[in-house]
FIZA-531439 format. One record per residue (C-alpha): residue number from 1; residue in one letter; x negated, y negated, z negated. Coordinates in nm, 2 decimals. Each point is the difference from the previous one (the first is absolute). Layout:
N
{num = NUM residu = a c1 = X c2 = Y c3 = Z}
...
//
This chain:
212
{num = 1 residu = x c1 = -13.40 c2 = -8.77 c3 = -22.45}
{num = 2 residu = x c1 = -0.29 c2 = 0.28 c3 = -0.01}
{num = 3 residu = x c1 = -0.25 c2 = -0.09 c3 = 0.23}
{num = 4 residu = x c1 = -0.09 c2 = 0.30 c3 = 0.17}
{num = 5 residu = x c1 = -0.36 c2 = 0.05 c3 = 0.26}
{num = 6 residu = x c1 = 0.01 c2 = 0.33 c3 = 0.21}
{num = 7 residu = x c1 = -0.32 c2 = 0.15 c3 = 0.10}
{num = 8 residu = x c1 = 0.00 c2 = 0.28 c3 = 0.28}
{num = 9 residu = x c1 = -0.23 c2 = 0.06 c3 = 0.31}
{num = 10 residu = x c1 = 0.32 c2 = 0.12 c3 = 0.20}
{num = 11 residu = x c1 = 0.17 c2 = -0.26 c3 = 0.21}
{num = 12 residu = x c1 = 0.32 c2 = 0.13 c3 = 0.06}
{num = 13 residu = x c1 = 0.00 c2 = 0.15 c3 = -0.40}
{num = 14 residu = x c1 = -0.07 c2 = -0.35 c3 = -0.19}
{num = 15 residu = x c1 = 0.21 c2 = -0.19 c3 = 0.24}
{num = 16 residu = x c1 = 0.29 c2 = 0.23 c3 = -0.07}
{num = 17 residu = x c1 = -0.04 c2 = 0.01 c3 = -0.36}
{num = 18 residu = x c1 = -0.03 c2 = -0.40 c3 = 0.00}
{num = 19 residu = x c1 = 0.31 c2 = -0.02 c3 = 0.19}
{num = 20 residu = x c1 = 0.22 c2 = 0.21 c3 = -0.23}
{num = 21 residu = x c1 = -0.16 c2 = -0.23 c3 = -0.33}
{num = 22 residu = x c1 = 0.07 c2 = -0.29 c3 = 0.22}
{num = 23 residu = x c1 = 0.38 c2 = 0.14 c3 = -0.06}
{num = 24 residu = x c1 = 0.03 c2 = -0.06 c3 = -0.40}
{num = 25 residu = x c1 = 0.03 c2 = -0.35 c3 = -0.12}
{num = 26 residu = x c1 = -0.20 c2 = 0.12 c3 = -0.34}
{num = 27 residu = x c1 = -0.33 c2 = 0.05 c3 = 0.21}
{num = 28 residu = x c1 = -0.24 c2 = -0.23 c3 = 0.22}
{num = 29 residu = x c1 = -0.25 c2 = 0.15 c3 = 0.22}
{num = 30 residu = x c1 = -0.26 c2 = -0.27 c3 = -0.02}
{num = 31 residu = x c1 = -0.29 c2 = 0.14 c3 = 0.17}
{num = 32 residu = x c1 = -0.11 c2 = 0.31 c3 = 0.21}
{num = 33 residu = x c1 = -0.30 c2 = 0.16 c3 = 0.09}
{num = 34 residu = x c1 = -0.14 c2 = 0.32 c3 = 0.24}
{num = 35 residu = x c1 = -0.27 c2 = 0.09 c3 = -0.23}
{num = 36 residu = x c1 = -0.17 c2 = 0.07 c3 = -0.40}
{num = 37 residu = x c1 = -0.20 c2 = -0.26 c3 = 0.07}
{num = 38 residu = x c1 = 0.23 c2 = -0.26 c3 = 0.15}
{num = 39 residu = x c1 = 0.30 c2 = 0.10 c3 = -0.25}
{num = 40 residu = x c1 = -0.27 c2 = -0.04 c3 = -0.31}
{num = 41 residu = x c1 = -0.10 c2 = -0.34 c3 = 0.14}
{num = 42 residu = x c1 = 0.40 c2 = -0.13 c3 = 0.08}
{num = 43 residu = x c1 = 0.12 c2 = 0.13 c3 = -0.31}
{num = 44 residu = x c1 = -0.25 c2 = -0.16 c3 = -0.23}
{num = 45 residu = x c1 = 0.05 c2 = -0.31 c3 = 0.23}
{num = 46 residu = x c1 = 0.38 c2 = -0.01 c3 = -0.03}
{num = 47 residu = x c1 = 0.06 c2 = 0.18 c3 = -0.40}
{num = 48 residu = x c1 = 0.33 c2 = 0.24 c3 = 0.09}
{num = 49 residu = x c1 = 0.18 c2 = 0.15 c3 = -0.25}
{num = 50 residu = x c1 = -0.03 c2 = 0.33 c3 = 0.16}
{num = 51 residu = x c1 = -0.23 c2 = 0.18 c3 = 0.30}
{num = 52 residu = x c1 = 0.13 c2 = 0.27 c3 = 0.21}
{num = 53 residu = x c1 = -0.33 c2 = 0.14 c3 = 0.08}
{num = 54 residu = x c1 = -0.07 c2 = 0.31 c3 = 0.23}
{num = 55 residu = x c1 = -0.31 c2 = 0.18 c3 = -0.09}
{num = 56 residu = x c1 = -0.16 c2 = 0.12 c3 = 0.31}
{num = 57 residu = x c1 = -0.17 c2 = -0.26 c3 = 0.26}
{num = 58 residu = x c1 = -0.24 c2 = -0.10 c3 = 0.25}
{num = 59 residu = x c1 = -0.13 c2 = -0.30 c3 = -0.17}
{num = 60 residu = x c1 = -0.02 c2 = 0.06 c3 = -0.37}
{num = 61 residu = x c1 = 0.19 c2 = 0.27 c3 = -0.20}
{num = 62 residu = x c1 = 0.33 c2 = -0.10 c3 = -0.21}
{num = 63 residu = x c1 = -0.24 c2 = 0.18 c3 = -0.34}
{num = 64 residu = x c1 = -0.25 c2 = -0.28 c3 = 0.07}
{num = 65 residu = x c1 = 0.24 c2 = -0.26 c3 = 0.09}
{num = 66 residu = x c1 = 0.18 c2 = 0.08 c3 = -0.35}
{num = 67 residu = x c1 = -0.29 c2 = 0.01 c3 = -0.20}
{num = 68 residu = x c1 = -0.10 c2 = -0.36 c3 = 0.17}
{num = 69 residu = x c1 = 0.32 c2 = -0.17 c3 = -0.09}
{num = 70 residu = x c1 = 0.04 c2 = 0.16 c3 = -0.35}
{num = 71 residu = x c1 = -0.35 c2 = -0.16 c3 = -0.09}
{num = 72 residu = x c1 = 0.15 c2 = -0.33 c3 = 0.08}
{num = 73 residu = x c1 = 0.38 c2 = 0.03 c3 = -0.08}
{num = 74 residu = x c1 = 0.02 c2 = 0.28 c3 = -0.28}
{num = 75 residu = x c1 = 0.35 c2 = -0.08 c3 = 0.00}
{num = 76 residu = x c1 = 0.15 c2 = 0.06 c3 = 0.30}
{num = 77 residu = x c1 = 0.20 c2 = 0.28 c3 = 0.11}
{num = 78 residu = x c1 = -0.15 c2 = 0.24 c3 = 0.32}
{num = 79 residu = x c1 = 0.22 c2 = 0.25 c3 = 0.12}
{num = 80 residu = x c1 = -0.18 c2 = 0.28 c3 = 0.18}
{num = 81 residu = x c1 = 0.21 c2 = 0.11 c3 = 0.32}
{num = 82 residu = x c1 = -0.15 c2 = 0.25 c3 = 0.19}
{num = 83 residu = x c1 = 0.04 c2 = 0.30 c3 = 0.17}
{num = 84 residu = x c1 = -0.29 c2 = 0.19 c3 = -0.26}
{num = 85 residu = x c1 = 0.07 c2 = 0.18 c3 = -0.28}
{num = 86 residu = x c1 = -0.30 c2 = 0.21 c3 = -0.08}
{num = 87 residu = x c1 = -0.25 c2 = -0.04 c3 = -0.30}
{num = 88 residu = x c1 = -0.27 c2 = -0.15 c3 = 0.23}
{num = 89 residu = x c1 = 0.26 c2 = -0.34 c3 = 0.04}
{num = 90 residu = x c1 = 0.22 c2 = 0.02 c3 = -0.28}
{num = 91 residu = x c1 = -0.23 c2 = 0.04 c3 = -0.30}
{num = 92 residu = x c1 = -0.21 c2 = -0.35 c3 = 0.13}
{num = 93 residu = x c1 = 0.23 c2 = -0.19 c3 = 0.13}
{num = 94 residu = x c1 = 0.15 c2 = 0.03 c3 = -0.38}
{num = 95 residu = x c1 = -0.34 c2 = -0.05 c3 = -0.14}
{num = 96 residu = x c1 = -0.01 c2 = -0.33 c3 = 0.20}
{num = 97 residu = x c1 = 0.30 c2 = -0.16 c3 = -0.19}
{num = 98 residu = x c1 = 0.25 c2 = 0.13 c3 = 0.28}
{num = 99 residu = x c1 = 0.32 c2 = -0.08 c3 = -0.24}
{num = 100 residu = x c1 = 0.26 c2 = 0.27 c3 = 0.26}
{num = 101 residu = x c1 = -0.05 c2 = 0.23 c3 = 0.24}
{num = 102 residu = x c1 = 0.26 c2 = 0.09 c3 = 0.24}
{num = 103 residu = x c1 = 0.00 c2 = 0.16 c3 = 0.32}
{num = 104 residu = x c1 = 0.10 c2 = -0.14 c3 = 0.36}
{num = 105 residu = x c1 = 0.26 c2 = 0.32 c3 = 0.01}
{num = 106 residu = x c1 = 0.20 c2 = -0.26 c3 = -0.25}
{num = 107 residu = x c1 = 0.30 c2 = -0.14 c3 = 0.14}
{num = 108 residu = x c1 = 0.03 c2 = -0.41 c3 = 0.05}
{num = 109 residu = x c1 = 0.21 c2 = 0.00 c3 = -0.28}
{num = 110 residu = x c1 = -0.26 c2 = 0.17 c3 = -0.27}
{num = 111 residu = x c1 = -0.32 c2 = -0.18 c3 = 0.08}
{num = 112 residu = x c1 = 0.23 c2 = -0.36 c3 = -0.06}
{num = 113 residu = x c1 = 0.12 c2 = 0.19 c3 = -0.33}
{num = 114 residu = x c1 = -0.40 c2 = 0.08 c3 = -0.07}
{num = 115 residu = x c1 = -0.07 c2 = -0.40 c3 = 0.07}
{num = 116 residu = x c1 = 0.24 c2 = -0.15 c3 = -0.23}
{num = 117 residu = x c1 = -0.04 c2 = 0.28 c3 = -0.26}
{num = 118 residu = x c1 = -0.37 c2 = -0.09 c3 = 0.01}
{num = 119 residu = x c1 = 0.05 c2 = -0.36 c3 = -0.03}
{num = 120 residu = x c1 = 0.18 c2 = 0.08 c3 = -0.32}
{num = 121 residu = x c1 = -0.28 c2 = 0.22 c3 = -0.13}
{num = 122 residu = x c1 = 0.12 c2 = 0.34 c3 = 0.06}
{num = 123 residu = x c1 = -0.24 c2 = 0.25 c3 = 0.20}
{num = 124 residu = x c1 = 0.19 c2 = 0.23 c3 = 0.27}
{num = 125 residu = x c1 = -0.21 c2 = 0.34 c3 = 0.11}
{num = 126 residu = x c1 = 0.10 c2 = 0.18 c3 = 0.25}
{num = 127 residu = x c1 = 0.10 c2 = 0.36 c3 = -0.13}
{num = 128 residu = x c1 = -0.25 c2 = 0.21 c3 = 0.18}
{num = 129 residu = x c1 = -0.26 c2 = -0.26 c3 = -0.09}
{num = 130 residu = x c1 = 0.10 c2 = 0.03 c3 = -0.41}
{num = 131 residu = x c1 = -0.01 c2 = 0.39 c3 = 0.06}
{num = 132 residu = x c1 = -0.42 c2 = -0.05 c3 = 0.13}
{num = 133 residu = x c1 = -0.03 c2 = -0.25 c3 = -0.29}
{num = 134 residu = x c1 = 0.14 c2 = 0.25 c3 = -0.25}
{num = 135 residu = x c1 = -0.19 c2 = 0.27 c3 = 0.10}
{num = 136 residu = x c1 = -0.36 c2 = -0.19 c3 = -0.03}
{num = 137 residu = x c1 = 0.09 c2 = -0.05 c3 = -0.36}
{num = 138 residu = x c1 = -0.24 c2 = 0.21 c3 = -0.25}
{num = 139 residu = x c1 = 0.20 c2 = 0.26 c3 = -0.18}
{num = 140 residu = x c1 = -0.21 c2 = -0.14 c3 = -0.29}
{num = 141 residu = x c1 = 0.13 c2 = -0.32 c3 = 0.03}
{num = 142 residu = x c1 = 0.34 c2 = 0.15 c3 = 0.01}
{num = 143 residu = x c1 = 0.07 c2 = -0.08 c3 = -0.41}
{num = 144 residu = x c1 = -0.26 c2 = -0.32 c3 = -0.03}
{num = 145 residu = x c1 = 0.37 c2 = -0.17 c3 = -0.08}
{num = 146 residu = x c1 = -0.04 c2 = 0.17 c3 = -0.36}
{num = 147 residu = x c1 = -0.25 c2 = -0.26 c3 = -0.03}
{num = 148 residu = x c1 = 0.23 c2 = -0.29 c3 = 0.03}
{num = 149 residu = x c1 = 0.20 c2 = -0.19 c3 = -0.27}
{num = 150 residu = x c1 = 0.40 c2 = 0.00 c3 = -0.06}
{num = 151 residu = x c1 = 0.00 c2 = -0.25 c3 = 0.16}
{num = 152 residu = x c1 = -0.25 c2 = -0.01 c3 = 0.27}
{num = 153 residu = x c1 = 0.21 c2 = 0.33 c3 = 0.09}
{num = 154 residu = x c1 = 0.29 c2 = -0.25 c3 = 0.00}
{num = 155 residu = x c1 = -0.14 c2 = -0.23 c3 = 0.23}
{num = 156 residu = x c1 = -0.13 c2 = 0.32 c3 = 0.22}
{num = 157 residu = x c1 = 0.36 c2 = 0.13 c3 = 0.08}
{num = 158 residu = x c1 = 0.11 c2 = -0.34 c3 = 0.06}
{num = 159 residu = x c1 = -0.28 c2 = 0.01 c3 = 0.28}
{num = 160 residu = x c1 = 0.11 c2 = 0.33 c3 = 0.11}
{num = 161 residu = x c1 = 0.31 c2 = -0.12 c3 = 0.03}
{num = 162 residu = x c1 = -0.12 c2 = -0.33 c3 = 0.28}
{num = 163 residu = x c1 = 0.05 c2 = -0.28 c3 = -0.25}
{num = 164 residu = x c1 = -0.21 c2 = -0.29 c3 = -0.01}
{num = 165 residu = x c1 = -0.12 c2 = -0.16 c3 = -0.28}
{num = 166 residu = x c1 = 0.28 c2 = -0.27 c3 = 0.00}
{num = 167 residu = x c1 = 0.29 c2 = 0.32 c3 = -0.04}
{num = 168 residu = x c1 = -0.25 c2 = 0.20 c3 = -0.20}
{num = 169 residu = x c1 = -0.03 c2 = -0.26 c3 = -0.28}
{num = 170 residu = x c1 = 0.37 c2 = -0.10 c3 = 0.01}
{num = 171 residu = x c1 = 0.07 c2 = 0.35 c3 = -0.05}
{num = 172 residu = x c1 = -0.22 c2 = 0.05 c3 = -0.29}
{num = 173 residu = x c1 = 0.04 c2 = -0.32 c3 = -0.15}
{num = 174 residu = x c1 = -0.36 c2 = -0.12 c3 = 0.05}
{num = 175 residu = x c1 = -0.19 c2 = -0.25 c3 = 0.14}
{num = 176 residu = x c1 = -0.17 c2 = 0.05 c3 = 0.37}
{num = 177 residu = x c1 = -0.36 c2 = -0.12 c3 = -0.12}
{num = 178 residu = x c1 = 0.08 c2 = 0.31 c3 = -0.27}
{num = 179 residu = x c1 = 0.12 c2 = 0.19 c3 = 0.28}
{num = 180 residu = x c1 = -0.29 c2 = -0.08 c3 = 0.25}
{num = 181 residu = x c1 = -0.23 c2 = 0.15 c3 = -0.31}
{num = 182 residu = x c1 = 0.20 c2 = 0.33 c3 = -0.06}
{num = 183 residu = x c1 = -0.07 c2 = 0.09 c3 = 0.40}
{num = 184 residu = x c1 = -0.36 c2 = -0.07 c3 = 0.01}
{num = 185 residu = x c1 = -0.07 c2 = 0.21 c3 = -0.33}
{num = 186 residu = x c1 = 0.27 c2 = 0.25 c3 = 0.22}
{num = 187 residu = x c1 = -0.23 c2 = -0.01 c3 = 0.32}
{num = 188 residu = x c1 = -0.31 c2 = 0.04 c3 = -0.20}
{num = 189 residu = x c1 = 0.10 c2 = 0.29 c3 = -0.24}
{num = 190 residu = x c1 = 0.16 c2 = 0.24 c3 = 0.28}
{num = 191 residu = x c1 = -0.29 c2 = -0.11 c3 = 0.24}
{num = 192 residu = x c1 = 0.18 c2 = -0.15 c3 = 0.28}
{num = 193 residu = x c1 = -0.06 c2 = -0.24 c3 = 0.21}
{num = 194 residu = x c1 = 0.34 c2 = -0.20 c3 = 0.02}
{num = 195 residu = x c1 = 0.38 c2 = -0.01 c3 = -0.10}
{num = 196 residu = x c1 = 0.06 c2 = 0.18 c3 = 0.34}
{num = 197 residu = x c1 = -0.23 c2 = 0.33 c3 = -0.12}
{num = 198 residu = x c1 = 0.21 c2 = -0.04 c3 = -0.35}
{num = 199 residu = x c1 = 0.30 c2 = 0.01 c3 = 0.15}
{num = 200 residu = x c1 = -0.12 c2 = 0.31 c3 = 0.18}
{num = 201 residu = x c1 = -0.16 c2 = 0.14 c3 = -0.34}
{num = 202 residu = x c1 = 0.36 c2 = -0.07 c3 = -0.14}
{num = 203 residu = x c1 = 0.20 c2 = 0.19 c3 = 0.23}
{num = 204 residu = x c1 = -0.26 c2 = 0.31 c3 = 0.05}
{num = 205 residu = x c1 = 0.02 c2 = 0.06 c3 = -0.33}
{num = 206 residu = x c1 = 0.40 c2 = -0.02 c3 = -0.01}
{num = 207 residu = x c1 = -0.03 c2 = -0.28 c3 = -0.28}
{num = 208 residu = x c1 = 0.32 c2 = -0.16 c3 = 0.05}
{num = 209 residu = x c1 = 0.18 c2 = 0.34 c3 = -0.06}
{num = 210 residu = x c1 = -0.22 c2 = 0.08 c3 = -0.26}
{num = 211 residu = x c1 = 0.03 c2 = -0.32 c3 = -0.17}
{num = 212 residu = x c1 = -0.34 c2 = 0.02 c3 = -0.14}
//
C-alpha cells in the first residue's frame, strides 16, 4: 500500500484528486491538508510514501513546504502538481528535493501512474517542464559526462533510462551500496543536483542513442 498525503489550497481540487486515489486499492490517502504549512506539518506527522503537493498557496508555498519535509524525511517522494511551469517555480521546487513534477492538465490516470512510479524510485517530468530544465543547462556543461568512468557512464544511462538502484545494479551485476557510489560521484561530476537533473542531462544530450 503507498501511503499517499495530498497538499492543495483548492477545495474542490484536492477533494477530487483524493477521491479518484481513494479508487485504487495500491494507494491510501492518509492525510490531507489546505496549506505548505499544514501539509509540511501532517506529512512529517503521518511519514507517506508519496506527497502530491501544489506549489502555490495562501499559507505557506509548496517550495518551502518541500524544502521543510526533505530536511526531515530525505527520503520521501514529493510530486509537484501544479498548474506552473515557468523557471521562477520549476527550477526551486527541484532545488528543494521535489522528486516529480507534473501538471494539473494530467489526466486521473497519469498522476496515479506518477505516484506509484515514484514509490518505486522513478522521477516523472512533465514534458514542457524537461524542455525549461534542458534549456537552463550550461552549454559548458553539455560534455562534463567525458569526465565520468565506463562505468559511472554505465550507471548514468541506466538513470536516464528511470531505473532505480535495485534494477540498475541487477542489470549491471553490482551491488546497490556500489551503485548508490557510482550516482553520487555522477551528480557531483556533471554538477547536478539530483538523479531527476541526470536524467534530464541524459536525454538532452541524446545519450541513450548515442550510447556514450
Amino acid at each position: 500500500m503507498i501511503r499517499v498525503v495530498v497538499v492543495d489550497d483548492h477545495e474542490v481540487v484536492r477533494k477530487g484528486i483524493i477521491a479518484y486515489l481513494q479508487t485504487d486499492d495500491a494507494i491510501d490517502v492518509v492525510a490531507q491538508a489546505g496549506s505548505g504549512n499544514e501539509g509540511a506539518r501532517l506529512v512529517i506527522e503521518n511519514e507517506p510514501d508519496v506527497v502530491l503537493m501544489d506549489l502555490i498557496m495562501d499559507d505557506g508555498n509548496g517550495i518551502d513546504a518541500t524544502r521543510k519535509i526533505i530536511e526531515k524525511m530525505p527520503d520521501c517522494k514529493i510530486i509537484i502538481l501544479t498548474s506552473f511551469y515557468d523557471d521562477e517555480q520549476i527550477f526551486p521546487a527541484i532545488e528543494a528535493g521535489a522528486f516529480s513534477y507534473i501538471l494539473k492538465t494530467s489526466s486521473a490516470d497519469e498522476i496515479v501512474t506518477a505516484i506509484k512510479k515514484a514509490q518505486q524510485g522513478e522521477t516523472v517530468i512533465e514534458p514542457k517542464v524537461a524542455n525549461k530544465m534542458m534549456t537552463n543547462f550550461r552549454s559548458n556543461s553539455q560534455k562534463a559526462h567525458a569526465a565520468l568512468t565506463e562505468r559511472e557512464l554505465e550507471v548514468l544511462l541506466c538513470i536516464g533510462e528511470g531505473m532505480t538502484n535495485v534494477e540498475i545494479g541487477n542489470h549491471l551485476f553490482i551491488g546497490v551500496k556500489t551503485v548508490k557510489t557510482h550516482v553520487s560521484n555522477i551528480l557531483s561530476k556533471l554538477d547536478v543536483y539530483d538523479r531527476t537533473q541526470a536524467a534530464v542531462y541524459v536525454h538532452r544530450n541524446d545519450l541513450l542513442k548515442k550510447g556514450n
